[in-house]
N, C-alpha and C positions, 0 to 999 in steps of 0.2 A: 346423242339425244339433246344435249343443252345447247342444238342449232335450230331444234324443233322451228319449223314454220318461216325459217329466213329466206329471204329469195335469192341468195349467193346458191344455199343448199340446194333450194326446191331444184334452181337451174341444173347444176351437177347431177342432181337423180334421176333428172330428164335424160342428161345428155345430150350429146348430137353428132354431127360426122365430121373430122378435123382430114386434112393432108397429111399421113405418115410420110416424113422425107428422108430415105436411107442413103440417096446419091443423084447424082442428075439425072437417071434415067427408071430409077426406082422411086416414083410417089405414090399412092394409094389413098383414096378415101377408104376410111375407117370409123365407123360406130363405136364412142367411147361414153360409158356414164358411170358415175359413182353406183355402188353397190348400197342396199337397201343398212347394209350392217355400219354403212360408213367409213369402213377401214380399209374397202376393197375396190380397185377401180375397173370395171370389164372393158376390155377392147373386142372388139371383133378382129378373128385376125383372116380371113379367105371373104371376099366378097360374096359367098352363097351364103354364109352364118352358120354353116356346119361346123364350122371351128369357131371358136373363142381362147378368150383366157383372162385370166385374172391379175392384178398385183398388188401390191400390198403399201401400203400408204405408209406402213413400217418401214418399206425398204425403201423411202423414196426420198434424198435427202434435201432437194431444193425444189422450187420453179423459177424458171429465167425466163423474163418478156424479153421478148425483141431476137435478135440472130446474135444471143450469147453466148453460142458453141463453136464448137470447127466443123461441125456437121450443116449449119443454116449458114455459115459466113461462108465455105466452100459452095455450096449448092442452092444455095438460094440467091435471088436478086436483092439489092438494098431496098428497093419501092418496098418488097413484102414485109420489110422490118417490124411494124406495128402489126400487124397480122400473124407474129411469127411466136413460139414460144417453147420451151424446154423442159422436160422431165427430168431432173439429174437423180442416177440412184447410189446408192453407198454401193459400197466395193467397187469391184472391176466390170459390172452389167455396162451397159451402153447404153448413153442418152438416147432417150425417146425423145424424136426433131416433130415441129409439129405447126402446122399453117393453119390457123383460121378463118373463116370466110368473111368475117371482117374484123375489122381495131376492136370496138366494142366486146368482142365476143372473144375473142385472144384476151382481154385484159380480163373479164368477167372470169373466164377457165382458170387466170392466174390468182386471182382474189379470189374466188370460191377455195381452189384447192388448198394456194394459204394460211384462208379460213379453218379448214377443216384439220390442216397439220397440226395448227398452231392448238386447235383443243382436245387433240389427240394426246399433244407433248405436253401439254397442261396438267393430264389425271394425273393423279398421285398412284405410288403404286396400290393402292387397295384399290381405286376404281380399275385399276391395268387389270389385278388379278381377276375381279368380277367380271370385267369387259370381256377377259378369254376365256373364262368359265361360262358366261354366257356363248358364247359363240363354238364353244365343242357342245354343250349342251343342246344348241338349234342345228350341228351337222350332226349331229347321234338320233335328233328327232329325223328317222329316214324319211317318214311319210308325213310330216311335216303337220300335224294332227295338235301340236302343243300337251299333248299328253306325251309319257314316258315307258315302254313295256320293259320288262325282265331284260329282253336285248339287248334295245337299244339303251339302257342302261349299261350293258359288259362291254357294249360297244363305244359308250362316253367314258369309260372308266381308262379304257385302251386310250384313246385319245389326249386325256390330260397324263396321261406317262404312268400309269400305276397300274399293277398287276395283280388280282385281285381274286383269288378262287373263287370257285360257284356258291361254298356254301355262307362264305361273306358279304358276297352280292346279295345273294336271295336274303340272307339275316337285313342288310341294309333294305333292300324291295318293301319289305313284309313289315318292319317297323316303324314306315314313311306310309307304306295304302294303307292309311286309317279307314276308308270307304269300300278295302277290299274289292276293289274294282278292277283288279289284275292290272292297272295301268296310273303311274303317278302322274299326279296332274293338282295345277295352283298352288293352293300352300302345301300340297305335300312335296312337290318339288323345293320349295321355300325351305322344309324340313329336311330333306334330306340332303340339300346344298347348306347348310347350318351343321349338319352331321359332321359334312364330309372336311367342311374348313376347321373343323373346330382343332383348337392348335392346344396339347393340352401343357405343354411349357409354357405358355401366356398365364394359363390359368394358375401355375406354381409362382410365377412372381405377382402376379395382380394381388393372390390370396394373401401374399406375402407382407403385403403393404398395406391392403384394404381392410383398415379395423373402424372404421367408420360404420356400424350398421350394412354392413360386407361390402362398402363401397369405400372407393379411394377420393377423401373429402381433399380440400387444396394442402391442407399442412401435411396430409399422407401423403401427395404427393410432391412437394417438398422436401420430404424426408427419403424418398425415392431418389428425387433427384442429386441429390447433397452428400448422400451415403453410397447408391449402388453406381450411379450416373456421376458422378465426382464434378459436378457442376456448382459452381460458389454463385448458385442463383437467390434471388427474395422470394418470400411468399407471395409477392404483386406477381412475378413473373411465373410459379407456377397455375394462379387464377388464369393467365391472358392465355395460357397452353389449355387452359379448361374451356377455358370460352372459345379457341381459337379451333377444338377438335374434338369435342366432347359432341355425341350425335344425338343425346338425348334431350330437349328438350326442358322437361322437368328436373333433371339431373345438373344440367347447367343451371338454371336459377340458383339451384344449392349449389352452385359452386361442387358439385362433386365429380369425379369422371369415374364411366361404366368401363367395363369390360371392353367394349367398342370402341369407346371414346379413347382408353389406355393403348388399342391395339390401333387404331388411325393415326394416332401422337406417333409410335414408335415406327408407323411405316411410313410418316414426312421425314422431311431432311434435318430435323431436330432430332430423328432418333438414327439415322444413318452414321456410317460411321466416320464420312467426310465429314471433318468439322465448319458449320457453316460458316462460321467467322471466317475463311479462309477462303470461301466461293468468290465475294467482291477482290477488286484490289485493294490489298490489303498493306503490302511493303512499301518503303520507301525508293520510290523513282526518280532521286532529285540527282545517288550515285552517279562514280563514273561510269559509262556504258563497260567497265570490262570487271569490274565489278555482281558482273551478274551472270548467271549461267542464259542462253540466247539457241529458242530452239531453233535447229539448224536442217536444211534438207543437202543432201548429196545427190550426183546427175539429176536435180529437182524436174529436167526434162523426159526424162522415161515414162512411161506408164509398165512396163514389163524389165525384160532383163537389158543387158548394156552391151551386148552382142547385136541382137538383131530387131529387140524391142521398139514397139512406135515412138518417135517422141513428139508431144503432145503439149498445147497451151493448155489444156484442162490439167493433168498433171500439174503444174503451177497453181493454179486455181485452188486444185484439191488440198496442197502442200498451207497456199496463204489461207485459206475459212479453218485448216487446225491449227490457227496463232504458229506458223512457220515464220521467222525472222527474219533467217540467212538463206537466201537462196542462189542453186548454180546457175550460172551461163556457160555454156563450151560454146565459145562463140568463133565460125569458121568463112573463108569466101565463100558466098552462093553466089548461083546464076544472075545474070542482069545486074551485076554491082550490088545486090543484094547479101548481105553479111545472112546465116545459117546459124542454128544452133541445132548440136548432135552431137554421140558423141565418136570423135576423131578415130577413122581408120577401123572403123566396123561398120555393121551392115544395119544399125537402127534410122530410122527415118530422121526428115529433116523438115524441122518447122521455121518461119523466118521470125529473123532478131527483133523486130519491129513491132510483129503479131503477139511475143513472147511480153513484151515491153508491156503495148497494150494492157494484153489483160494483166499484168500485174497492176497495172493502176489500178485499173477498173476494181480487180477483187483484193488490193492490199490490207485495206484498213477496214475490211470489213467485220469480222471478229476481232482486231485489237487496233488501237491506236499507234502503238507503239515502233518505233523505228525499224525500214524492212529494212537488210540487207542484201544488195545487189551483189556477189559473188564471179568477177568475171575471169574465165578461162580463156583468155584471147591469144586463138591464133591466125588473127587477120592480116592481109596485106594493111600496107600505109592506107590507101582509098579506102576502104572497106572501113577501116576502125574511123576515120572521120566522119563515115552514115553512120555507125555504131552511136560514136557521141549527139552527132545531130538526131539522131533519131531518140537518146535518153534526155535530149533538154529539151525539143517541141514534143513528145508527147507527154513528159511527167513535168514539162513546165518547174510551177513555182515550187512545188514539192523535194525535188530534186536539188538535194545539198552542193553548192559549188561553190562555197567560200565557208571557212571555219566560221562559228559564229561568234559575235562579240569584235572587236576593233585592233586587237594585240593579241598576239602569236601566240595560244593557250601552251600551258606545260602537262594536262588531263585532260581526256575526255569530258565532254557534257554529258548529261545523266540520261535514259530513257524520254521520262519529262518533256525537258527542252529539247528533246527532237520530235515530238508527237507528229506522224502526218509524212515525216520526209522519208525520203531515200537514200542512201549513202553505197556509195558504189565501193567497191574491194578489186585494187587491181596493182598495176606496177602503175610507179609516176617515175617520171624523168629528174626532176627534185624535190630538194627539201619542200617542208611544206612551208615554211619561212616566205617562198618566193610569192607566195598569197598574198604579203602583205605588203614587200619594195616591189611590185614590179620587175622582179626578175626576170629577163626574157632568156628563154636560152633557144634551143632553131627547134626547131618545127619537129624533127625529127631524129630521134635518136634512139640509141640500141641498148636494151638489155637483156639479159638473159632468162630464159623459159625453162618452167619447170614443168614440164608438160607430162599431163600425169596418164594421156591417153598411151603416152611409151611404157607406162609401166609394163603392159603386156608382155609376155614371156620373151619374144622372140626380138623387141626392139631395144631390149634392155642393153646391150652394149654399144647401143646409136650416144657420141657425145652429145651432152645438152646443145642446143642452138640457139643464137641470139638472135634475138626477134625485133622488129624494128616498130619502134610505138610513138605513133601521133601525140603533138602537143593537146590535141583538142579534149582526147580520150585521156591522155595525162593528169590533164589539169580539174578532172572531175573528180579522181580520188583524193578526198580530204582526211577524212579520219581513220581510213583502213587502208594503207599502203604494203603491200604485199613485198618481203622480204626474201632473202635467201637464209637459210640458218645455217650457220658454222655450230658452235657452241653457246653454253647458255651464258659463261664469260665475257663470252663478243657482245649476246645481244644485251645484255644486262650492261654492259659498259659504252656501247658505243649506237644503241637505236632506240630512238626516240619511242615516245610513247604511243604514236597512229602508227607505227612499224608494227607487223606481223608475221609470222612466220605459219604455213601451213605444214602438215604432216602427216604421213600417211599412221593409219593404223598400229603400226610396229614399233613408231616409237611412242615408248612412254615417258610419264615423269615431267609434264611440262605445267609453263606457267599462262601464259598471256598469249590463246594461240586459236589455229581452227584445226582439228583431226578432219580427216574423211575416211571410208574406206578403203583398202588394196583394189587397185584395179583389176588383180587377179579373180577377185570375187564376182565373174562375170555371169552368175546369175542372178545380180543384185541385191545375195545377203547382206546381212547386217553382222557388225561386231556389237561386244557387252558395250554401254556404252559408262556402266558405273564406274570402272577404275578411270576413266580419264576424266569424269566429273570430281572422282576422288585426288583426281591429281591437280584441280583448278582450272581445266581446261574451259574458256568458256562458250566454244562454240564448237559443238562435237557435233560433227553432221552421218545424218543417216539416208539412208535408201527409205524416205514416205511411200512411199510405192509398194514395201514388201512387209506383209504383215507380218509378226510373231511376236518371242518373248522383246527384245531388243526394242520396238515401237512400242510394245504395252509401257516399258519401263520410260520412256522418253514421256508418255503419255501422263505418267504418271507425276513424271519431274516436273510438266508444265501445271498437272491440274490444278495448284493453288492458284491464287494472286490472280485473278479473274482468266486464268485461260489464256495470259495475254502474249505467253511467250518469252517472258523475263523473270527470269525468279534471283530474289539477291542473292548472293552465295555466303556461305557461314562468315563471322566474322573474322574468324583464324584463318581463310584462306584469302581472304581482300585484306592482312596488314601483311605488308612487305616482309616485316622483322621477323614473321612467324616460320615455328619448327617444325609445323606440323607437318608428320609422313606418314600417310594413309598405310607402311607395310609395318611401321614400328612406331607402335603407339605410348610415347613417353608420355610423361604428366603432362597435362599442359589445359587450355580453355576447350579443347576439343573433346575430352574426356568428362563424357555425361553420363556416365553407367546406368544403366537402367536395366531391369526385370520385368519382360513381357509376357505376361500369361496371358495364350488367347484359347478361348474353350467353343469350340466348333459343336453345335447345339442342332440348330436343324438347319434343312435348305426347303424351301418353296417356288412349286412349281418350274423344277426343271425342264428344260425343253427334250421331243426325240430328237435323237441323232440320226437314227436312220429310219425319217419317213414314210421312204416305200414302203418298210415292211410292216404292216396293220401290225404286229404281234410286239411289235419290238422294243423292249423297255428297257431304261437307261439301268445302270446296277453304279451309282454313285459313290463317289471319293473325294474325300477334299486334302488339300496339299497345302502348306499353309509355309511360304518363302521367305528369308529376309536377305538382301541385296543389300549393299553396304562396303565398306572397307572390310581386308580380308577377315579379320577375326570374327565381324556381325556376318557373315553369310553366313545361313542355314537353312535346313528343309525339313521338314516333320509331316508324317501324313495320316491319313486317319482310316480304320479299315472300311471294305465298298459294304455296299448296303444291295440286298437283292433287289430286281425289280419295286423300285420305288422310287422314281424322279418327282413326285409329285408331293410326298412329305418325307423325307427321311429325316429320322434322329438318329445323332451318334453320342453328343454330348461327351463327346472327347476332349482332353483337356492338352495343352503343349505350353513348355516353358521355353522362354530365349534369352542369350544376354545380348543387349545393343552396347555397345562402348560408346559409339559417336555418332547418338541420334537423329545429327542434325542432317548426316548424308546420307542416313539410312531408309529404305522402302522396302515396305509388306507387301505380298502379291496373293491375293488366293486364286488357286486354280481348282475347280471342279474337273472332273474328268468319268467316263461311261468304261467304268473296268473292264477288263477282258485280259482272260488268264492265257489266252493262243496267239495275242497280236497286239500291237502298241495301240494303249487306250486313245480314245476319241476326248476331244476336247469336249465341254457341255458351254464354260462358262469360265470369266475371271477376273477381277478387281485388282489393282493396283493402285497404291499409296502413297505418300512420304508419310514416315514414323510421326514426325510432327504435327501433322494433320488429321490424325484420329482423334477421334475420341472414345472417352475410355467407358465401359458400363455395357447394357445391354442394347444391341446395336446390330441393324440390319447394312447386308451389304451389297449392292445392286451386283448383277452381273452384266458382263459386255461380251461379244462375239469377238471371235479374232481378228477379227478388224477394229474393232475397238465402239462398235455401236453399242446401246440398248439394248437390251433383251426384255421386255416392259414387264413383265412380270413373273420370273425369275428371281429369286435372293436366297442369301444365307443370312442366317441367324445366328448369333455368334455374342462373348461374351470378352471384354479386351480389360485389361488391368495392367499399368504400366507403372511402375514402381520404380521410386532413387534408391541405390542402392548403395 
């Protein structure tokens, strides 16, 4: 509604007919317009118009002008480029390719819809919550009359998740028609949407504080803040949370906040329980780069499994907009002198090294600044890896790190920081890095040995490693991540320099200065935990992006501080050399922060159904309440389900934890739709670092298993973390 009367919008609600393009032989005009509610976009899908369908601006995670996909760069001419434009949606849906009938109108499609995401992701969640109470509230109106009967009330009750016998409907009906008109309508729908939100736990801590004339004046809420919120704030600062969210009018002159004003505060990010301090970047990035944990993607080319799965430049795309760092190359000969990336000796597709290059430029730096990692698996001929390198310094140019920086032979890494913007490739080099700086020539061509991890596969396991024969040009590109063989930690600790690395799979643990990836055996592209090897200092643990679960929540979770950027420093005991710290046996030492965490699980709002189809079907909630950590901080506590009630349930259950070593420890809640005959349905779930909560009364968004939004969805919850 706050687009009221723009001409980006009016355009969108008109609509018009775009080119559907699914391959060269399948294009279709199509009738596409925004939906009157704003959040829904209609396409026509059969040229008669007997068919349609809908989608949802929720699920839609980008728009791309121009032939930004592999579906318009495959299938399209280049003339169409300005003409051309992309629907990208979250999870594994498939781009919507799309041609315009002219430039104007392609760019207009892309600013309008823009437009409209950008103040959709804008609401707060109270307006989320309204926005979808509105909108079950106009599909419950069948006949569309803006009045409300008896029915179609049991029928909106169904809808927002809650199960409600007849004689509580009708009590709710019959206390809202003040006019007795057998049908609610204006304020008495007003009234009975006030009924139905009223939260009466809000109303136990407001009364709680509110001794001002029954309202909460600014030093009552100061004293909120100070006592229940453990916030070391000033009286100015709780005035500017009055002024900044107080909805009454009158009530702000006097500096007081209402009921409203109290419940809008705790449902912005000042009352969530990510602590905002921690949303910018916030840490120091001046460290050595290995000093930081660096989030990492494994076969980053996949979209599916590593058997026969597509591999895909979107997959890369999707990997670099979630602050991905470190990404793979399996880089093999293709056709025409053309180098391939795939992966080796299975049946996944093959996209080229160039295309792959590409759009990493294109999409690297776009959610962080921060240093990508090129990861190459090269098992090219000689030819081949010389297009390889030519082909990473004309398309990433000045970007692309080819000489250490500074004038003399560094003894550490440069920090984050000082690399903002570049690239840095991870590969074998022919020599020392020393030769960067005399002019050391050595030939063209020389052999080392492959660790080729495509042979992990069961059946190639006793093939001897082969030595592989590697180009000066692709050599002389790895600067600060030269790719090692590991003996022991003896060897490397006494005899490999500091850009020296060692990769690993899975199974070993216990390491310092390194990159993990998965078992190749894991060929439907699981994931492993990836806590103990962050617990072991490891700082580039690479995962399967591609495959959702707990393993991705928890990576998600390690990046969410320090702006999302994909670096987060690592505790100070595991960046000093001298230290003793062992994540399985916890002696005294700076790593030992005991603490007592009581978190008290209160209510949840507006749970989602889980199973749509069925009109009847209402969630029967549980919440699960994790902590991940070094061995002694794991735990799990849960709380009992609640019957048909996704929509408010209270448990107000309370749970104790001990954390030893806060600083590597993460809280996870999981909602889940009980069911005593079959393994529960997920609903919803958040994940943390211990460090970055805050303590007090405190909402907790929920995300899908893919790690999106759920707009208005939360738990309400009460955290308390105590020295102990």
């Amino acid at each position: 509604r706050c687009l009221e009367g723009d001409p980006d919008l009016q355009f969108l609600l008109k609509g018009g007919d775009l080119l559907k393009v699914k391959s060269r032989s399948w294009r279709k005009t199509r009738y596409f317009r925004l939906n009157e509610d704003c959040k829904t976009v209609w396409q026509q899908t059969s040229k008669t118009f007997k068919s349609d369908s809908s989608f949802s601006l929720e699920d839609m995670d980008s728009v791309r002008y121009g032939r930004q996909t592999e579906g318009l760069q495959k299938y399209t001419d280049s003339s169409a480029d300005d003409r051309c434009f992309s629907i990208i949606f979250k999870g594994r849906r498939k781009n919507l390719d799309l041609i315009a009938s002219s430039k104007e109108e392609a760019k207009r499609w892309v600013s309008g819809l823009e437009k409209v995401m950008t103040v959709m992701h804008s609401l707060n969640r109270q307006q989320n919550s309204e926005h979808w109470i509105y909108n079950c509230m106009r599909k419950a109106d069948k006949n569309a009359d803006n009045k409300m009967s008896l029915k179609e009330l049991k029928h909106f009750l169904r809808q927002i998740n809650i199960e409600v016998d007849d004689s509580y409907a009708e009590m709710l009906f019959k206390k809202c028609d003040t006019s007795n008109s057998g049908t609610l309508e204006g304020s008495e729908i007003k009234h009975f949407y006030d009924l139905l939100t009223y939260r009466e736990e809000m109303d136990a801590i407001y009364g709680k504080y509110a001794s001002t004339n029954g309202q909460i004046s600014s030093s009552d809420l100061l004293n909120f803040l100070q006592k229940e919120q453990k916030e070391p704030v000033s009286l100015e600062h709780a005035k500017k949370l009055i002024e900044k969210y107080e909805v009454d009018e009158t009530s702000k002159q006097n500096t007081y906040m209402s009921k409203d004003g109290f419940l809008v505060y705790l449902n912005h990010e000042e009352g969530s329980i990510f602590n905002p301090a921690h949303k910018p970047i916030y840490q120091d990035m001046h460290r050595p780069l290995n000093h930081y944990f660096i989030s990492s993607s494994h076969n980053t080319y996949l979209m599916e499994d590593q058997l026969k799965g597509p591999s895909s430049t979107e997959a890369y795309i999707k990997a670099l907009v979630k602050s991905c760092r470190c990404v793979e190359l399996d880089c093999w000969d293709g056709a025409n002198g053309e180098p391939v990336i795939y992966h080796g000796h299975t049946l996944t597709s093959k996209v080229l090294f160039k295309d792959v290059i590409k759009a990493i430029k294109e999409y690297a730096f776009k959610t962080s600044q921060y240093p990508v990692i090129l990861s190459l698996e090269n098992h090219c001929s000689i030819e081949q890896q010389k297009i390889m390198a030519h082909h990473l310094t004309s398309i990433l140019g000045s970007a692309l790190l080819t000489q250490p920086l500074g004038h003399q032979m560094p003894n550490t890494f440069p920090g984050p920081e000082e690399l903002k913007g570049r690239f840095l490739i991870k590969g074998k080099r022919l020599n020392k890095l020393d030769a960067a700086f005399n002019n050391n020539t050595t030939d063209d061509v020389d052999s080392v040995s492959e660790e080729d991890e495509a042979a992990e596969l069961k059946e190639a396991e006793q093939k001897p490693k082969e030595k592989i024969k590697l180009a000066k040009e692709l050599s002389d590109l790895v600067i600060y991540c030269k790719s090692v063989h590991f003996s022991n930690f003896e060897h490397s600790r006494d005899y490999h320099a500091f850009y020296e690395m060692a990769s690993f799979k899975e199974s070993k643990k216990g390491l310092k200065y390194n990159r993990i990836y998965p078992a190749g055996s894991r060929t439907d592209s699981s994931n492993y935990n990836p806590v103990p090897l962050w617990n072991a200092g490891c700082q580039i643990v690479a995962l399967n992006f591609q495959t959702p679960g707990k393993e991705m929540d928890l990576n998600q979770a390690r990046f969410l501080p320090n702006g999302k950027c994909g670096y987060i420093l690592k505790p100070e005991f595991q960046r000093d050399p001298a230290s003793q710290f062992d994540p399985k046996n916890l002696r005294v030492g700076p790593w030992l922060k005991k603490k007592t965490l009581h978190v008290m699980i209160i209510s949840a709002q507006q749970l989602p159904k889980i199973n749509k189809d069925k009109q009847k079907s209402i969630v029967d909630p549980q919440v699960r309440v994790e902590i991940y950590g070094v061995p002694d901080d794991n735990a799990s506590k849960q709380t009992h389900h609640i019957d048909n009630n996704g929509f408010n349930p209270v448990w107000n259950t309370k749970f104790q934890f001990t954390i030893h070593v806060p600083e590597l420890a993460l809280v996870r809640f999981v909602v889940e739709d009980y069911d005593a005959a079959s393994p529960n349905d997920l609903v919803g779930l958040y994940t943390l670092p211990f460090t970055s909560m805050q303590n007090g009364y405190r909402h907790v968004p929920l995300l899908t298993k893919r790690g999106n939004l759920i707009p208005s969805a939360g738990l309400f919850v009460h955290i308390m973390a105590l020295d102990v």
